[in-house]
N, C-alpha and C positions, 0 to 999 in steps of 0.2 A: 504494500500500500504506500502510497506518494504522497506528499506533504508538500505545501508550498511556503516554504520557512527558510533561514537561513541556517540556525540551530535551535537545537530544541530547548539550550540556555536561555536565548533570547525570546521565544516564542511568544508571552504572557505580556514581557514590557513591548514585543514591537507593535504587538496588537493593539495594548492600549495606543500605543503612537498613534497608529492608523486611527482608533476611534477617535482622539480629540480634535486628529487632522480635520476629519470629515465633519465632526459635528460640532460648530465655534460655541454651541450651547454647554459646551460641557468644557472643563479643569480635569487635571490631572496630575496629582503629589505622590510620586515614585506608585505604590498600590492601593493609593485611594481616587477615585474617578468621583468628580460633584461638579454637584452643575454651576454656571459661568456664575449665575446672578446671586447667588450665595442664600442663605438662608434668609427668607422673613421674617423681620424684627418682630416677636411675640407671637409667633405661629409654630405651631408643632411640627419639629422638626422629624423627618422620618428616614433609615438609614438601615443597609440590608447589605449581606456578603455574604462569599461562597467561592467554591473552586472558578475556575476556568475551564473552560469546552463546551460552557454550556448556551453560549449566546443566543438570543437577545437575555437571559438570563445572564449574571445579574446585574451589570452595568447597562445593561442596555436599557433599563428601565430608568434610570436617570432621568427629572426631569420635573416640566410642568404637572403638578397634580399628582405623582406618580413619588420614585422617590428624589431625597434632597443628596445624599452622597452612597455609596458604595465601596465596602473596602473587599476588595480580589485575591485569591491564592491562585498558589500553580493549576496546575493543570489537573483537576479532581482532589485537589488539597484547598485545605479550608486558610482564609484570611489571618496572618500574624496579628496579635494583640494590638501592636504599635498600629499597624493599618486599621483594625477596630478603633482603637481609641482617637487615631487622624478624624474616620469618616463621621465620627459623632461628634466630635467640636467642629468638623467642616458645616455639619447639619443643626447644632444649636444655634436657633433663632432665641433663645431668653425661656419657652416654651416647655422647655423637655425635648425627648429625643425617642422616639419610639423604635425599639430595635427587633425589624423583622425578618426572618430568616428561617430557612428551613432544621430542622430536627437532624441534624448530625454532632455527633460526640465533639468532634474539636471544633466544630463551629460555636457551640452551648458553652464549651470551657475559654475560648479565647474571648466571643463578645462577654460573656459573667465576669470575667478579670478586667476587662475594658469596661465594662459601668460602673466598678469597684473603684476602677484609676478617676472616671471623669467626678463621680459623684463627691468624690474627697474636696472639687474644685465647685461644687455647687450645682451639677448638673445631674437637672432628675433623665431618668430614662425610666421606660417599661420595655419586657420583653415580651413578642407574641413569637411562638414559631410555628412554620406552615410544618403542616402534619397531615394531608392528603391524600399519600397510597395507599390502599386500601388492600394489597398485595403484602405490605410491609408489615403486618402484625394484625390481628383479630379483631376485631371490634372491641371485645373486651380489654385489649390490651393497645386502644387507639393513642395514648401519648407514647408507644414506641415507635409508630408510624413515620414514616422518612414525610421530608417536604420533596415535592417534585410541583410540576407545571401550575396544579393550583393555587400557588400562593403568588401567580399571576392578579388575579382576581381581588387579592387580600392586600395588593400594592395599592390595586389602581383606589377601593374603597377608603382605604384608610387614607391615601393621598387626598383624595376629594372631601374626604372630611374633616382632615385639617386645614383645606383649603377652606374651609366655611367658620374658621375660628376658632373650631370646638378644642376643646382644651388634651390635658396628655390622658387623661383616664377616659374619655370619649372617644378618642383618636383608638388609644389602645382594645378598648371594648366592640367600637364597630371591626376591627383586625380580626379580633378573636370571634367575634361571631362570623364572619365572613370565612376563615378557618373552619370552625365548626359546622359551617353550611357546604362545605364544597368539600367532593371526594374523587379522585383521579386512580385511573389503574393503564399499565401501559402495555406492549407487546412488542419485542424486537424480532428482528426478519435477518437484522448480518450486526457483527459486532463495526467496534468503533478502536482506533489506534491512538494510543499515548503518545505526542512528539516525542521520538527518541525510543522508543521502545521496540523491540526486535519483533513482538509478535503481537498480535490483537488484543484487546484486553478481554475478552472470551471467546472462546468456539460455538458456532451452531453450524450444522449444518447444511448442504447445500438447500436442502429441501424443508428444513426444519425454522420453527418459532416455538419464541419463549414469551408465554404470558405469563404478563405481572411484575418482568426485569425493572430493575432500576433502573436509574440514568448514568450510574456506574459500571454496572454488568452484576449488581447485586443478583443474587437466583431469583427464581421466578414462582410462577404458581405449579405448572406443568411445560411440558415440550414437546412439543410433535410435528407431524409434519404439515406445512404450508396447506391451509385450508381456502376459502372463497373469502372475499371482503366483507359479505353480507354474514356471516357464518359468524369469522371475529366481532365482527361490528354486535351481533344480539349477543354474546358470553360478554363482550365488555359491559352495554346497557344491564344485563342482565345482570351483572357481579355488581355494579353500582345502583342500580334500583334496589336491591334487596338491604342496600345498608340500614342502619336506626340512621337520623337523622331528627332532628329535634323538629326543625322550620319544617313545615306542614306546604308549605307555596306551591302552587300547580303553577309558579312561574320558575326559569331555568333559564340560566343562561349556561351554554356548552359550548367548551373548548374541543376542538380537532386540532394536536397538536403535531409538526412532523418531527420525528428524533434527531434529525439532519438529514439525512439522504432521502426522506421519502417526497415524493413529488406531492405537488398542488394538487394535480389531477387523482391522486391515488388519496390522497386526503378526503376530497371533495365524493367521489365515492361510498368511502365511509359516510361522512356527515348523508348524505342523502338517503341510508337506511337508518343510523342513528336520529335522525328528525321523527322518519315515521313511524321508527318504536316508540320515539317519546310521544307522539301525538296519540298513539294508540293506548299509553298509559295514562292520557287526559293532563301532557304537562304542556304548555307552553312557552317554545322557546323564545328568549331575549336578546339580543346582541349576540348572536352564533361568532366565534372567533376560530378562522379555520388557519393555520398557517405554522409560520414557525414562531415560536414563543418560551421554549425552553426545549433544549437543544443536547446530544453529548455525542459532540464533536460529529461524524461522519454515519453513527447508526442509521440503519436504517427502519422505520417502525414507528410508531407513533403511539399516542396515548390520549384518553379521553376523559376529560373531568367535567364535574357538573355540578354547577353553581345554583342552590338553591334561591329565591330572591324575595325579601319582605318587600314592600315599599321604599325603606330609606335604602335598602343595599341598589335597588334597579336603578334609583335617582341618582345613590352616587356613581354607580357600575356608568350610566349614561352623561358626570360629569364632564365640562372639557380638559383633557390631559394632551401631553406631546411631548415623547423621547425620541430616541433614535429609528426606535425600529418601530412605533406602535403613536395611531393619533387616533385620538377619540373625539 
């Protein structure tokens, strides 16, 4: 497999180069990416990190209404403390600092040591973390659940809700329900390659899927061999229709997400029987988001989440926002 890189040393800082080149909205301090216009004096600041290979995830959400900074790790490796603690004084506006991010072990221990550092200087933070695979642990055991593509959803809500004033225990609470409302299960088709690594970071075979992989190559639900589109498409609806969920809403907004290699067309596919399962379970859908949105690196496969919706979640889900890769 081919890489268009220089070294696999450089890979993580040229990228971000390229990202600030292309996008004059956005700074960049050595592994912290925030956006140009800085934080809003007395507005909740919001601030989320994670490996690299997963773009538009998670700097690419930078931005209007969305987030205020971003601190990055290597390549499937979680953001250094110093890079936490950068991206949350880049994002305190006076407000607090809301820290959202997905459910990985040194993701949880670098930001917790990073609000320990800021708070000493006066600076409140909350944590929400997205906890949305549904593959990743039982129901009964849902805060072991990894965050994946979901906590797309949980960006753009709490963004637009601090965009409306609301204070840090507001800001933090619409997160967490927004979290709470949305659940994602994924299926890969071919692995994905580590820059620098000699071989893929897992095996399937020529003919073979794995439902339920992470966005790492974590294991899956089962494995077999390549089925039809509509066949995946009702076992995904079907694993996530059956979850508890609290919110009661016959409204839904649903992500078609590509893992990297999957095409538009192969997407759209999907979404076209996923619609009329859900229409057949009496739900309708909101803001359908079909594209790429969280990413690991070159997999090929996608993944489908589904965003419960009250009233206040559709109004802010339908707020104006605008990052690099996503305009609402």
């Amino acid at each position: 497999m081919k890489k268009l890189m220089n070294s696999a040393d450089a890979f993580v800082d040229e990228m971000l180069d390229g990202l600030v080149a292309a996008c004059p909205s956005l700074r960049r301090s050595g592994r912290v990416v925030r956006t140009a216009a800085g934080p809003a004096p007395g507005r909740v600041g919001i601030v989320s990190g994670g490996g690299s290979g997963h773009l538009p995830l998670f700097t690419g959400y930078v931005g209007e209404g969305l987030l205020d900074a971003c601190a990055i790790g290597d390549v499937f490796a979680g953001p250094s403390v110093a890079s936490c603690v950068e991206a949350i004084r880049a994002a305190d506006g006076g407000a607090g600092v809301l820290l959202l991010y997905g459910n990985y072990g040194g993701d949880r221990m670098n930001f917790d040591l990073a609000a320990e550092s800021v708070e000493f200087d006066g600076v409140a933070t909350r944590s929400v973390l997205g906890a949305d695979d549904i593959a990743s642990a039982a129901p009964a055991e849902a805060h072991k659940r990894r965050g994946v593509a979901g906590i797309v959803y949980a960006y753009k809500i709490a963004g637009a809700k601090a965009a409306t004033g609301a204070d840090l225990d507001a800001v933090s609470a619409a997160a967490a329900a927004t979290v709470a409302a949305t659940r994602t299960i994924g299926v890969a088709l071919s692995p994905c390659l580590i820059p620098g690594a000699a071989s893929p970071a897992f095996e399937l075979g020529d003919q073979e899927i794995e439902m339920g992989m992470g966005i790492h190559g974590e294991p899956g639900i089962w494995r077999a061999p390549l089925t039809s589109a509509d066949a995946i498409a009702d076992e995904m609806v079907d694993r996530l229709l059956a979850e508890p969920v609290e919110e009661s809403s016959k409204r839904v907004s649903v992500m078609v997400n590509s893992l990297g290699a999957t095409p538009l067309e192969e997407l759209l596919i999907v979404y076209r029987r996923v619609s009329a399962r859900l229409a057949d379970a009496g739900l309708t859908v909101v803001m359908p988001l079909i594209g790429h949105f969280a990413t690991s690196m070159e997999m090929a496969g996608l993944s489908l989440s589904i965003c419960r919706l009250d009233g206040e979640r559709e109004a802010l889900l339908a707020a104006p926002a605008a990052c690099p890769f996503w305009r609402v």
